[in-house]
C-alpha positions in Angstrom: 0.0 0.0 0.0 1.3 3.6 -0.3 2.0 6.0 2.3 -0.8 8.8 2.0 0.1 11.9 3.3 -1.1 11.0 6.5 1.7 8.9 6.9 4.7 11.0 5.3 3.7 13.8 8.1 4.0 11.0 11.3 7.3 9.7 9.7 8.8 13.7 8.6 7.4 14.5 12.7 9.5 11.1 14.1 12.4 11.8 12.3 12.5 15.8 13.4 12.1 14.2 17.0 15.3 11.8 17.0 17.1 15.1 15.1 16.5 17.1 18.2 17.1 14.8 20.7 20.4 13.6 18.8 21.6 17.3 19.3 20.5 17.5 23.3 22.6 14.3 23.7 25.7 15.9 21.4 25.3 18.8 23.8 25.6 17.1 26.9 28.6 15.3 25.9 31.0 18.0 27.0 32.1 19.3 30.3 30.0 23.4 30.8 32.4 25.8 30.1 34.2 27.9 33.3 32.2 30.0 35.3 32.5 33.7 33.8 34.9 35.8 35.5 36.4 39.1 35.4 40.1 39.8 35.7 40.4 43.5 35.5 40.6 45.9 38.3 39.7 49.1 39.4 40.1 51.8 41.5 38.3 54.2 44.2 38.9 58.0 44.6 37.1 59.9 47.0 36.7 62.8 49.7 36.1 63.2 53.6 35.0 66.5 54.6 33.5 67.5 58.0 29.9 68.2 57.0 28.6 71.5 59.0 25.8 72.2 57.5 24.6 68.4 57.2 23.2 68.7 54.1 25.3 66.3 52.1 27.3 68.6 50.0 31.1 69.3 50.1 30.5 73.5 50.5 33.3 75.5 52.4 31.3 78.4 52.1 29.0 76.8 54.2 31.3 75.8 57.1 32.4 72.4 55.5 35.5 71.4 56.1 38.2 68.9 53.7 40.0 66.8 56.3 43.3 65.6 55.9 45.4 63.0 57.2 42.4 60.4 57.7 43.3 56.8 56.9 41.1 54.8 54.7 40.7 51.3 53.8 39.3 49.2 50.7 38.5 45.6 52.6 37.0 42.7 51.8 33.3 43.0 52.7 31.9 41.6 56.0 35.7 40.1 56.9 37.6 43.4 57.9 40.8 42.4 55.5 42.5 45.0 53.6 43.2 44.5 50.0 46.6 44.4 49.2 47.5 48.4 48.5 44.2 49.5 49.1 45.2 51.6 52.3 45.9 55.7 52.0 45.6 58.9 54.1 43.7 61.8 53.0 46.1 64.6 51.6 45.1 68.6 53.1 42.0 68.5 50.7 40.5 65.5 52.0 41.3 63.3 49.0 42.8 60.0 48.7 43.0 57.4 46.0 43.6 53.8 45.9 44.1 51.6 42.7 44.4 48.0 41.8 41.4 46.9 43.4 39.4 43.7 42.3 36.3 44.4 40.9 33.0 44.0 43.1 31.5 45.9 46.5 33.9 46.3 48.7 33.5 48.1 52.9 35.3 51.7 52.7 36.2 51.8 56.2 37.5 54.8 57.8 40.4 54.8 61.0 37.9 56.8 63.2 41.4 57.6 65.8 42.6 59.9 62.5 39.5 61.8 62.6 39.7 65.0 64.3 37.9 65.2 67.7 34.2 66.8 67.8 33.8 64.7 64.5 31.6 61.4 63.7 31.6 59.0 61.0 28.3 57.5 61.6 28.1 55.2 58.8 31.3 52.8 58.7 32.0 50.6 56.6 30.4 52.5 53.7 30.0 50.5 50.8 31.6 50.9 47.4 31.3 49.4 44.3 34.4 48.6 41.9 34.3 48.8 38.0 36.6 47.3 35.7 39.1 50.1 34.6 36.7 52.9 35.8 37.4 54.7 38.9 34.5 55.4 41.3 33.9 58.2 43.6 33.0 58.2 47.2 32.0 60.9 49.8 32.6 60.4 53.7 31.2 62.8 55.6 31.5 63.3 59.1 28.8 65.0 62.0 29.1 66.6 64.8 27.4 63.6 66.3 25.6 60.2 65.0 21.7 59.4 66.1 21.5 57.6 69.1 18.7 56.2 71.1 17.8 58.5 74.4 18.2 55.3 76.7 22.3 55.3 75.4 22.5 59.1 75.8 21.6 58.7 79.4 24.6 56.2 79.5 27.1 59.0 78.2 29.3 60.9 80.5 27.8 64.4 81.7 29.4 67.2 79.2 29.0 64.6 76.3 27.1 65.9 73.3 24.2 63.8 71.7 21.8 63.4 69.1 18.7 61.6 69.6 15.3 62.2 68.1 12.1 62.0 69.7 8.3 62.2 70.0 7.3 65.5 72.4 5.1 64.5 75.3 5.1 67.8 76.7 5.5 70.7 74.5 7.5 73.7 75.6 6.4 75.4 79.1 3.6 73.6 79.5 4.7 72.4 83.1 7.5 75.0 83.3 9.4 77.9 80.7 12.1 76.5 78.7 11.5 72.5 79.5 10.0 70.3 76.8 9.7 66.7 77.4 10.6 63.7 74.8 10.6 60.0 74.8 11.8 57.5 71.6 11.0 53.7 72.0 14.0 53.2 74.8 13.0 55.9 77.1 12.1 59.8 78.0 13.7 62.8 78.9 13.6 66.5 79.7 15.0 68.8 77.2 16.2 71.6 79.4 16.3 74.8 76.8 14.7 77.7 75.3 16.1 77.5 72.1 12.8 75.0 71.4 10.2 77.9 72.5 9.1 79.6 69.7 9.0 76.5 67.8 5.2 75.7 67.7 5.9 72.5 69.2 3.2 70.2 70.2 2.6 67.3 71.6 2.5 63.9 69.6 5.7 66.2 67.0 8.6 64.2 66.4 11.4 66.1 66.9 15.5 65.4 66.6 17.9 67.5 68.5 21.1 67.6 69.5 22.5 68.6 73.1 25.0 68.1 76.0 23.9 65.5 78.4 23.6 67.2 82.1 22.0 66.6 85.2 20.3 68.6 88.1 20.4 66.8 91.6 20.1 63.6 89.1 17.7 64.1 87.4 19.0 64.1 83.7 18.0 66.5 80.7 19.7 68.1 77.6 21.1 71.2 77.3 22.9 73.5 74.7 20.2 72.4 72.9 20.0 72.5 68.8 16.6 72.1 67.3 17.8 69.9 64.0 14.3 68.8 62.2 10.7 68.4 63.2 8.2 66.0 61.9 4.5 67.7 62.8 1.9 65.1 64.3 3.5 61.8 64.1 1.0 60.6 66.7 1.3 61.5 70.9 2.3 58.7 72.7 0.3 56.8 75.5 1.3 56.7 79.3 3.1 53.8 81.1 1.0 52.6 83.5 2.9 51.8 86.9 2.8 52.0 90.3 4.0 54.8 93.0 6.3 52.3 94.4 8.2 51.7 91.3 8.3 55.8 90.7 9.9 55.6 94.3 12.2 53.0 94.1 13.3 54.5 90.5 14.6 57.6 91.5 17.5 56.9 92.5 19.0 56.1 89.2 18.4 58.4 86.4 19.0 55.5 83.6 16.0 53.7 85.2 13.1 52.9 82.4 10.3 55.5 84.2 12.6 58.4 84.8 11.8 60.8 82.0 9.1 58.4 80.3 5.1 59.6 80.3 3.9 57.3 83.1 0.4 57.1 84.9 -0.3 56.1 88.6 -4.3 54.5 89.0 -6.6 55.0 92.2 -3.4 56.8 94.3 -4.3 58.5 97.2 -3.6 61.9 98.5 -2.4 61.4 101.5 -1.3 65.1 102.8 -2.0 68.6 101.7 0.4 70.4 99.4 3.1 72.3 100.6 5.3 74.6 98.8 8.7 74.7 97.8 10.2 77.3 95.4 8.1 76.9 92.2 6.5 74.1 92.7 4.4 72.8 95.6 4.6 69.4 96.7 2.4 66.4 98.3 2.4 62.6 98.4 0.8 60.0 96.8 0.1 56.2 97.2 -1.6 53.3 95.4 -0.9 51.1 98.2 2.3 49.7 96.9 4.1 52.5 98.8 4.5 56.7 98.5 6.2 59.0 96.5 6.3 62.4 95.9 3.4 64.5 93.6 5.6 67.5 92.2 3.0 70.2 90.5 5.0 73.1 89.3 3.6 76.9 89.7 2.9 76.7 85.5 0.8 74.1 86.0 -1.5 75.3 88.7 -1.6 78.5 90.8 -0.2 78.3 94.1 -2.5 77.6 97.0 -5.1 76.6 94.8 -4.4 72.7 94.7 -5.6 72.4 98.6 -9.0 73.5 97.2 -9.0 71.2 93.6 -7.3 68.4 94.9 -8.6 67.1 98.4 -6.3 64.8 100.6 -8.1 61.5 101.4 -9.6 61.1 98.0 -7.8 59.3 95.1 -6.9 60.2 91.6 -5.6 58.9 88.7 -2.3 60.7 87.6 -0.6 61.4 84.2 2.9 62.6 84.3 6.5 62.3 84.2 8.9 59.8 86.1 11.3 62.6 88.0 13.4 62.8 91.0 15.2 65.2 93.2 18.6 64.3 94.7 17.5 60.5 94.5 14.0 60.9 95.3 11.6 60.0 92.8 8.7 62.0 91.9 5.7 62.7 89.5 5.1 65.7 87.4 2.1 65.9 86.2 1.6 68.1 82.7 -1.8 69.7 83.5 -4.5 69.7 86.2 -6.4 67.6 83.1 -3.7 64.8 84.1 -5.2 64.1 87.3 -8.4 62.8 87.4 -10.3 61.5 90.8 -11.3 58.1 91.1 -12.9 55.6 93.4 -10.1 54.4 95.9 -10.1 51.1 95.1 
């Protein structure tokens, strides 16, 4: 019988199919090739400059300063080895170059004993990348201090400058003039200054400052204070709930977690009428876990007036700030809105 057309197509289609599968097999007869590489190298120049103004350009005008005699490094990244010549020193300019580096992202890693005192490299290693025969360029700039959290400021020795950023719990002179009160997620503080009234500051603003740690018959604040940037409204943050014993036993140490923070006491008790004591007038408090100190400054409420708004033997819930004097911890409530009487319970 012969082949229709039917069958010349199944016998053209069989034939392609052992073609194909002929070359797959040629194909895989032979070890891959080498992995690609690249053998060139190439080379890094770059600038470290003292950055006044903080805006990210190199501007003596400005205040910006070149600074030499800073080592820098090209190393392997993540292992802290330096490649082999890839070590210089700024020159009076601030510039440095290094060749004959292997191609890739390398760490740029600055000797932070070179750089002059009162300046930070906050980010180190940067990281740069190499291109074959095509030098690259890189900026380090330095601050006058690197972003810390408020809980490591309070760890710094007193004099040290700082820069922390926070959200304001208590805008400026609302318990007293030129005292503002922050707090970030590690922990509070008072910002001791009137270079932030004026500001429009309110509570719930984020704010970043910088300042010289200090402290006032321990209790800790920032002063010299430099108003940096302000966020409007980020959201006001709510109070710790704890107990008068724990604002007692805190006072002592100024690094403790409720000194500085926005903390509330629940169903406390006035025991005593208010006495006062330069601006601010004074009484006790206690939830049953043990007294402590009630410290209402004179910008909060008039003086003599608390003995008639707030009546010892009756309880209140209180909003305010962990605080001590010489050792002895305290509450400072914000407002008269931050205490609020309650059942005793």
């Amino acid at each position: 019988m012969r082949p229709t057309s039917h069958h010349r197509g199944v016998r053209l289609r069989v034939g392609a199919l052992l073609f194909a599968g002929l070359l797959v097999l040629s194909g895989c007869a032979e070890d891959p090739a080498d992995a690609f590489s690249i053998d060139g190298t190439g080379s890094v120049e770059g600038l470290v400059f003292f950055d006044v103004a903080e805006d990210g350009l190199f501007d003596p005008a400005s205040g910006d300063q070149a600074l030499g005699g800073v080592g820098v490094a090209v190393q392997n990244r993540g292992t802290g080895a330096t490649f082999a010549g890839g070590a210089a020193t700024t020159d009076a300019s601030g510039r440095f170059a290094v060749s004959g580096l292997p191609v890739g992202t390398h760490d740029l890693f600055v000797d932070t004993l070179s750089v002059p005192d009162g300046v930070s490299i906050c980010r180190n290693p940067l990281q740069v990348t190499v291109y074959q025969n095509e030098p690259r360029f890189a900026e380090v700039r330095g601050r006058a201090g690197c972003l810390i959290t408020i809980a490591e400021a309070k760890e710094l020795a007193i004099g040290e400058f700082a820069i922390v950023r926070g959200i304001v719990t208590s805008f400026p002179g609302q318990i007293e003039s030129s005292t503002t009160y922050i707090q970030d997620e590690s922990a509070g503080a008072k910002v001791f200054s009137g270079s932030l009234e004026g500001q429009g500051l309110q509570v719930g603003d984020q704010i970043e400052i910088g300042g010289v740690v200090e402290e006032f018959s321990n209790d800790f604040n920032f002063e010299s204070v430099v108003l940096r940037s302000v966020v409007a409204n980020v959201g006001a943050l709510s109070p710790q709930v704890t107990t008068t014993g724990a604002i007692a036993a805190s006072g002592s140490d100024y690094t403790d977690p409720l000194q500085g923070a926005l903390i509330k006491v629940e169903a406390a008790e006035l025991l005593e009428a208010f006495t006062a004591s330069g601006n601010e007038q004074n009484s006790t408090i206690d939830d049953g876990s043990g007294g402590t100190t009630i410290r209402v400054d004179d910008g909060v409420a008039p003086r003599g007036d608390l003995d008639t708004l707030l009546t010892a033997g009756l309880c209140y819930d209180i909003v305010g700030f962990g605080a001590n004097f010489n050792g002895a911890g305290q509450i400072f409530p914000r407002s008269l809105a931050d205490i609020v009487e309650v059942p005793c319970a």
